[in-house]
N, C-alpha and C positions, 0 to 999 in steps of 0.2 A: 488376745489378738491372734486372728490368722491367719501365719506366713504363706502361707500355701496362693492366697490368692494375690496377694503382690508378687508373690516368684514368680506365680502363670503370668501374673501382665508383662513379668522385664523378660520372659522368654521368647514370647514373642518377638522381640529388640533388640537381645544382647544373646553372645555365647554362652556367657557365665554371670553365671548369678550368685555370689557368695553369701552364706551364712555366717558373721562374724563366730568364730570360736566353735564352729561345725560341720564344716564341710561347704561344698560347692556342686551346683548342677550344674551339666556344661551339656550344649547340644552339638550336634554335627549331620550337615545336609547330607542327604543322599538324595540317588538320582531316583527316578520311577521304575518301577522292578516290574515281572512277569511272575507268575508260580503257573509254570506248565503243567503242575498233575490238577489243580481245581479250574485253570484257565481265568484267573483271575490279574488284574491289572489292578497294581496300587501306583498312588499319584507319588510325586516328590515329597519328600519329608524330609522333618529335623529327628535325629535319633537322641532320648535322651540316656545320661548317663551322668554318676555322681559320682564326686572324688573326694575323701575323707582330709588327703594331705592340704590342701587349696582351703585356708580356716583366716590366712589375714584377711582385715575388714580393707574394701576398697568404698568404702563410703557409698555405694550402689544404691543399695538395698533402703540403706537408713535414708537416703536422700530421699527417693521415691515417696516413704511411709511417711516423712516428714511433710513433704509437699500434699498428698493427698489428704491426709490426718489435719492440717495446718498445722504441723508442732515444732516445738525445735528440733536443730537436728542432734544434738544431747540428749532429749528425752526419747525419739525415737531407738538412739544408741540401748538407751536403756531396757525400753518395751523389747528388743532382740533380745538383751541379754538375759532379759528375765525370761525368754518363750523359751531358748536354748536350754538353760539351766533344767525347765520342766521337762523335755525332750529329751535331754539325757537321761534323767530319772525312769522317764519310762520304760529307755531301751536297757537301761541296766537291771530291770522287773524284769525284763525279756518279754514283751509286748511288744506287735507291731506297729510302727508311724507310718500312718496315711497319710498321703501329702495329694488332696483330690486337685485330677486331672495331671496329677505327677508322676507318681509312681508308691512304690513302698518301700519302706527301710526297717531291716531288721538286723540282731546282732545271731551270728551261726555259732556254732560249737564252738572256735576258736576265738571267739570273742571281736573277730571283723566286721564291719556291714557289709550286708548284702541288699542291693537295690533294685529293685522290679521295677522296670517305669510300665506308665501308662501309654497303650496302642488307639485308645479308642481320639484321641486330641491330636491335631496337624500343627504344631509351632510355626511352618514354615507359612509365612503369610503370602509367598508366590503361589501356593496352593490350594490358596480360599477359594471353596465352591466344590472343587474335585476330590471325589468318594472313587472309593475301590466298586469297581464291576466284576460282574464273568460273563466271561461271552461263550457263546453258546459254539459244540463243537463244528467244524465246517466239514460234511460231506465228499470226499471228492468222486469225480464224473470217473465212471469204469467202462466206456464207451467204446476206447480205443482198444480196452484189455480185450473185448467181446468180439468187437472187429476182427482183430488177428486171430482169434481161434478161430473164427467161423472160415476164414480164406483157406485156414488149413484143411478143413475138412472140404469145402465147393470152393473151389477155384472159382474165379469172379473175370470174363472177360469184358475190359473198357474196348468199346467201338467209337470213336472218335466222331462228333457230328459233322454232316453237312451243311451248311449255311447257305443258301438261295442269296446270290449276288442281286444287290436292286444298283443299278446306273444310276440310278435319277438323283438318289441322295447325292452323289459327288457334282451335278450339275448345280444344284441347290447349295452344296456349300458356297461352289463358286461364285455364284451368285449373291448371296449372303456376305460372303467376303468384299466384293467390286460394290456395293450399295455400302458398307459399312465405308470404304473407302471414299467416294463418293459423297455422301455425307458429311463428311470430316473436311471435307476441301470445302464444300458449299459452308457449310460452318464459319470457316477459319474465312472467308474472304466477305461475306456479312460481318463478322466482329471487325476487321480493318475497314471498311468503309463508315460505319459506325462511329469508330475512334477520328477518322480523318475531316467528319463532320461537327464533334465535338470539339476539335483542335480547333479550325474554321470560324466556329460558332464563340470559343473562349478568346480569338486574337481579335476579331469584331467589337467583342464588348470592352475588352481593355482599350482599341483604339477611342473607342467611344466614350470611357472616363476622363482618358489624356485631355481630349477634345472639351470636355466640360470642367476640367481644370485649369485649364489655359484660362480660358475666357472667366473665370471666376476673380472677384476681384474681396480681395480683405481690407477690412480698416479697423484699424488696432485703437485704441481710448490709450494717450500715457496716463500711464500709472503717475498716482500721485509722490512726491518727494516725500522724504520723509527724514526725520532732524534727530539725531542720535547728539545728547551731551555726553558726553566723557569729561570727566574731571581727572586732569592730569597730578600727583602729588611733586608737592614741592617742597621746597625748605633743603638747609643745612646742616640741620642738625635730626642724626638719624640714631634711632635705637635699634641696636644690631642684636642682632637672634643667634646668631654662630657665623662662619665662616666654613666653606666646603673644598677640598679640592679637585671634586667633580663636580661637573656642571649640575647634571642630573638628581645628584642628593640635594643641591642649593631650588631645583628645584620643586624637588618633595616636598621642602621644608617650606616653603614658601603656598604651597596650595594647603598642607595641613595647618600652619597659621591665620590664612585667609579662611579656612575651615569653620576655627574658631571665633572668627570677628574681626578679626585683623585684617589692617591694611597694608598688607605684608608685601614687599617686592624684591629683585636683586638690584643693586645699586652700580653690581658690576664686580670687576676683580683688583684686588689690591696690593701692594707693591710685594706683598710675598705670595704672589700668583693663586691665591686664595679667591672665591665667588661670593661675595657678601651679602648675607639675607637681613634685614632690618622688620622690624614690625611696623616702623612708618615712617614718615619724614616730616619737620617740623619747622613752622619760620621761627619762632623765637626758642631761645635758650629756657626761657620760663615753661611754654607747653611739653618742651621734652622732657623739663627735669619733673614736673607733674606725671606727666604719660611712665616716664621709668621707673619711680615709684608706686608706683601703680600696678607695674610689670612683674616689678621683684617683689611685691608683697602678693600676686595673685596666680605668676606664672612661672617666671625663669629667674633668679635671687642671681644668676650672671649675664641679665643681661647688661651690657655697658653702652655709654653714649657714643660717636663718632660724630665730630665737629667738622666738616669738609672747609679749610682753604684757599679760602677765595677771597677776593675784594670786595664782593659784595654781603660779605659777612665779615669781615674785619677793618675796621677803620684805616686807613694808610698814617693819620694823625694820632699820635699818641697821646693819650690821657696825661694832663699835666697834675702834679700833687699838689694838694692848696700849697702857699709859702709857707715856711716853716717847717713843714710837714719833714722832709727831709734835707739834710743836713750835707749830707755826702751820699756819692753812690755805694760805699760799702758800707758807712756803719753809722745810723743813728740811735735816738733816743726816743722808745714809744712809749704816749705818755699813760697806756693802760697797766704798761708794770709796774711792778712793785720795786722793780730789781732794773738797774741798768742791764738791756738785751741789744746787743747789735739787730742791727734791721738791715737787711740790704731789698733793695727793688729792682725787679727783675726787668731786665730791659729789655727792646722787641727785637731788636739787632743781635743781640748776641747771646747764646744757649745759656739755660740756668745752670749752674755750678752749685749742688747742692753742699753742705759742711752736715757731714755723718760721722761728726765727734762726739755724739752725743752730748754738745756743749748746750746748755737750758738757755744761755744767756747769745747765743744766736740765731735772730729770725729771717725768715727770708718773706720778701711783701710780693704778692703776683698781683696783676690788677686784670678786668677785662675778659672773666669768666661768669658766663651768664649761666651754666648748668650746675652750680653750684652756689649753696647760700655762705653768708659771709662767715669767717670765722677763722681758726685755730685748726690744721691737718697736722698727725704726726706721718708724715711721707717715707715709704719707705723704699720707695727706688722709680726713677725717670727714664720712660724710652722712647725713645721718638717709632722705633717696629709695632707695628700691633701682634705681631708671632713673639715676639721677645715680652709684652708685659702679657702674653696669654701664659706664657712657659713660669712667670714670677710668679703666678698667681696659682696656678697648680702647683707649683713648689711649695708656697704658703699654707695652700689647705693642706697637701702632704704632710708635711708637721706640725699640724694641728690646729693653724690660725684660721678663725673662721669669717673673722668680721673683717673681711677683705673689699674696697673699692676701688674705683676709681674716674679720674675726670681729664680733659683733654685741653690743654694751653693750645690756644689757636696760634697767639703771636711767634712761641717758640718752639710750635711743633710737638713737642713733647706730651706721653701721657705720665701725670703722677697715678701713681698706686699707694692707696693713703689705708690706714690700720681704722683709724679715730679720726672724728671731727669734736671739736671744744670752743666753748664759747668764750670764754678765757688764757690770760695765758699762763697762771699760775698752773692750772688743771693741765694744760697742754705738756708745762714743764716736769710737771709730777711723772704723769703718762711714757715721757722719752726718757727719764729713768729710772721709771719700774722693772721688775723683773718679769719677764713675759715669755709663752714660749719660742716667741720671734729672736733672738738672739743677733741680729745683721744688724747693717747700717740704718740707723731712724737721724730726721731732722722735722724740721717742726717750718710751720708752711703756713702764711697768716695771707688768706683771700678777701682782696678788698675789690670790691663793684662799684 
């Protein structure tokens, strides 16, 4: 491999160009020079010169060979180290290294290098094209030396001319001058007559447009009407996407929803001054709890229902229990257990009162919840805030509980936050006292539609 012609290329581009493990060339510009005794002009150049101490590898050189070679930049490491290695050998034979278009390196009686570079090669690329010249010597005129000796020896008398006065010329300038003037006035009062006819000629024709716009007469075709449907969404029962307490995030959230296929909108702000974004709004409790399964298996596993409070979504007439069914308002006898279970049912006047005794053998009956199917909930806390059961449920996941939900009692306001749903109540009683990472208050929650 021969160093010599990757050096020349990186000298052109770089000051220094090291030799891993042998030295470095370094260049430095000078300006364009004169040599007064040959009268030669040399152009600007790089001067080279080599430094023995300067042997760390800057990775320069090996990158170059690498790139140009296609090789690694490991194996080019190598190809250096092995050309070095030979390079040494020679100069310790005492042989000189020619390094063409560089210079030469040899080792002197003390065992130093000494470096000869190359004159005939211009590194500096500002001086592509330009060659040294000589110019040729320049003569000077000895005219005036000859003059003065000669006055010395014949005196030389100047007689000053006479010049023959002509009159006529100064009549002629003046004349010259009064027609130049003359002409300039005739000039200047043709160009204003000129402009004062064009003015003239342009208030003419505008009057004459006015004149043909007046009497001009439009008649317009209406445009035909045209019937835009808009489908308003409706319904009470809405699957909420998050809550914002800036307008503007609620509504980001709400065009990146509608993005992806959603019929996404703000429903407005809610009692803890929050902007509420839903995925869509639904008349029956059946197409919500479809649409929200659907949601948390596809999209967002939090999103929850919101049941809006109205009369036109909650009967004012309460569901009456067949007879028998219950016994008293605090405790009866359900005939699916195995075990005597108090039952109490929940009434629409007055707040549920949950029992977080962990007692297996008291249930509590809700009726009148369409967003959920019937069954056995172990409930683990009721709040009428929707900030206060968002604050439960991030406490939940924080400690580890994952299989968190929840649903929304119209009559009483309240949302339960339920762990488990069971089809049973044995199973349901098992569940409230197992050992769980939830440790708080559980009761057990029997939904009947």
């Amino acid at each position: 491999m021969q160093l010599e012609t990757y050096i020349s290329d990186l000298l052109y581009r770089y000051e220094c160009v090291t030799i891993p493990e042998f030295g470095a060339f370094l260049t430095r510009r000078v300006s364009a020079t004169i040599d007064d005794t040959t009268n030669t002009f040399h152009a600007p150049k790089k001067i080279l010169s080599f430094n023995e101490q300067i042997q760390q590898n800057d990775g320069l050189l090996a990158r170059y060979i690498a790139d140009v070679e296609k090789i690694p930049f490991e194996i080019a490491n190598k190809k250096i180290a092995k050309r070095v290695k030979i390079l040494k050998s020679y100069l310790t034979q005492g042989e000189t290294l020619t390094f063409k278009n560089i210079g030469e390196i040899v080792f002197n009686k003390e065992g130093k290098i000494i470096f000869e570079p190359a004159y005939h090669l211009n590194y500096l690329t500002d001086s592509f094209g330009l060659s040294q010249f000589v110019s040729p010597d320049v003569t000077r005129e000895v005219y005036k030396q000859d003059v003065e000796r000669i006055e010395k020896v014949i005196p030389i008398a100047i007689t000053p001319e006479k010049r023959k006065s002509k009159p006529y010329l100064r009549y002629a300038a003046v004349a010259l001058i009064a027609l130049t003037l003359g002409g300039f006035g005739a000039s200047k009062y043709y160009v204003d007559q000129i402009e004062q006819h064009n003015q003239l000629a342009q208030e003419e024709a505008t009057q004459q447009l006015d004149n043909k716009i007046q009497q001009a007469t439009f008649s317009l075709n209406p445009l035909p009407a045209i019937t835009l449907n808009v489908t308003k969404q409706t319904g009470n029962y809405h699957i909420v996407a998050g809550a914002f307490r800036i307008k503007e995030n609620s509504t980001k959230k709400v065009n990146q929803l509608r993005a992806l296929g959603y019929k996404a909108r703000s429903i407005g702000v809610n009692k803890s001054g929050l902007h509420e974004v839903v995925y869509g709004s639904y008349e029956t409790g059946k197409e919500a709890l479809t649409a929200i399964r659907i949601i948390r298996k596809t999209h967002n596993k939090d999103a929850w229902l919101k049941v809006d409070r109205s009369p036109s979504t909650y009967p004012v007439t309460e569901k009456v229990a067949p007879k028998g069914s219950l016994t008293s308002v605090n405790a009866i006898k359900i005939k699916e257990a195995s075990e005597n279970a108090q039952v109490s049912e929940a009434s629409s006047k007055n707040a549920i009162d949950l029992d977080y005794s962990k007692n297996p053998n008291f249930v509590q009956i809700i009726r009148g919840i369409e967003t959920v199917e019937n069954g056995y909930y172990l409930v683990l806390g009721t709040y009428s805030d929707t900030s206060e059961k968002i604050a439960l449920i991030k406490d939940l996941k924080s400690s580890g509980v994952t299989s968190i939900n929840s649903f929304f009692h119209g009559k009483s306001g309240k949302h339960f936050i339920y762990q488990e749903k069971h089809d049973d109540l044995e199973t349901a009683k098992k569940s409230l006292v197992a050992d769980s990472l939830y440790k708080g208050k559980k009761a057990i929650i029997k939904v009947e539609n």
